[in-house]
C-alpha positions as CSV (number, residue, x, y, z in Angstrom):
1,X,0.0,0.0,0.0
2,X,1.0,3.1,-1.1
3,X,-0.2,6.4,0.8
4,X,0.1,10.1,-0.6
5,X,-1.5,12.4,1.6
6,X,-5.1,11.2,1.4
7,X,-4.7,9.0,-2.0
8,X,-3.7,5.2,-1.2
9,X,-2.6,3.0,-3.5
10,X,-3.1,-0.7,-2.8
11,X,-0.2,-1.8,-5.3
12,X,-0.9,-5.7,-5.4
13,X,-4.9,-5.4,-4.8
14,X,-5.0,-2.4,-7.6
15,X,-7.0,-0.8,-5.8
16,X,-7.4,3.1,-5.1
17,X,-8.7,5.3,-2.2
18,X,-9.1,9.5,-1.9
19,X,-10.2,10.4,1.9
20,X,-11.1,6.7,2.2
21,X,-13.4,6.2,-0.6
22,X,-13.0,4.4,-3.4
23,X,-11.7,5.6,-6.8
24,X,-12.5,3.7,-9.7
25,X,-9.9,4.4,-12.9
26,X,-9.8,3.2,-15.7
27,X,-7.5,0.4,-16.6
28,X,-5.3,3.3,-18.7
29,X,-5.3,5.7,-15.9
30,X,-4.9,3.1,-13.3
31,X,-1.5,2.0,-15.1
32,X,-0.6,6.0,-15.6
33,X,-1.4,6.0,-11.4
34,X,0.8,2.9,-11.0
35,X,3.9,4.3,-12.6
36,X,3.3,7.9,-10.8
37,X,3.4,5.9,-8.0
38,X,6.3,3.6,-8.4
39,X,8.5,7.4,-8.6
40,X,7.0,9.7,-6.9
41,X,8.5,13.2,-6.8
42,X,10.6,12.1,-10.2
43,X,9.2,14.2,-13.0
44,X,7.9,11.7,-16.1
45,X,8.2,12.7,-19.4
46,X,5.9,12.2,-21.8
47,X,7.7,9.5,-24.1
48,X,8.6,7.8,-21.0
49,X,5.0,7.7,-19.8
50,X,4.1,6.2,-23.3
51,X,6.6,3.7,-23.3
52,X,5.8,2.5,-19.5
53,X,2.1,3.1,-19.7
54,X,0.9,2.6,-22.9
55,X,4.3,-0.4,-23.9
56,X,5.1,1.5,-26.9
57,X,7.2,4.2,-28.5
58,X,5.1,7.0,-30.1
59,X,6.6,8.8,-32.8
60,X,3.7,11.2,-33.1
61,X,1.2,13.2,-31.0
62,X,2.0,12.8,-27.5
63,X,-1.5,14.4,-26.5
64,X,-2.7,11.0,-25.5
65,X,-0.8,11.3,-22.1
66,X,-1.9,14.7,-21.4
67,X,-5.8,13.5,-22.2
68,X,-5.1,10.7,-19.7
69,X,-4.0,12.6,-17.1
70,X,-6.3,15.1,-16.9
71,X,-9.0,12.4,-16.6
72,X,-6.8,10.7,-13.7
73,X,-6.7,14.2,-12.2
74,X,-10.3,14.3,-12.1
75,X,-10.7,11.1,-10.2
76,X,-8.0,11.5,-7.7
77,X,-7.6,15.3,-7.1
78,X,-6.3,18.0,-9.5
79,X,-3.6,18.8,-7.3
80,X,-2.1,15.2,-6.7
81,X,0.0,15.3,-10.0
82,X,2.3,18.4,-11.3
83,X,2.7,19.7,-14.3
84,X,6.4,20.5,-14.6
85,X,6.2,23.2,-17.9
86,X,8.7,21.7,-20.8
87,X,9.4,18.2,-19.0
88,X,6.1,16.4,-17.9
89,X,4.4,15.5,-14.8
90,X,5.2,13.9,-11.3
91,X,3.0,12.7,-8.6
92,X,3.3,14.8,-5.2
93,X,4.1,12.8,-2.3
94,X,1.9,14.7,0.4
């Protein structure tokens, strides 16, 4: 079980929590979650989001990842993971 702030991730049961309800993300979005996760603080870049996320290098529009987590955001707080201008995103840890 990972915890950040009030979002838990439960790692082997995939499940997720906000304020101790449950979250229910889509299997994209819970895979986006997972790698946040799994480096939290580290800022992810978008071609290495696609390659860990979505198993697959992406030569063009790199959108997709944005699209994906603004829909995560929605689900687990707008605030939870950081847009870092120019590099990507990365998951706070409180």
């Amino acid at each position: 079980m990972l915890v950040f702030g009030d979002l838990a991730v439960d790692t082997a049961g995939l499940e997720v929590s906000r304020g101790g309800e449950p979250v229910a993300p889509a299997p994209t979005e819970l895979r986006l979650l997972l790698e946040f996760a799994a480096n939290p603080g580290i800022v992810l870049d978008r071609q290495t989001l696609l390659r860990s996320v979505w198993d697959y290098g992406w030569d063009g529009d790199t959108r997709v990842v944005d699209l994906c987590v603004q829909r995560l955001r929605k689900k687990i707080g707008a605030d939870r993971i950081e847009t870092v201008r120019g590099f990507g995103y990365k998951l706070r840890r409180t």
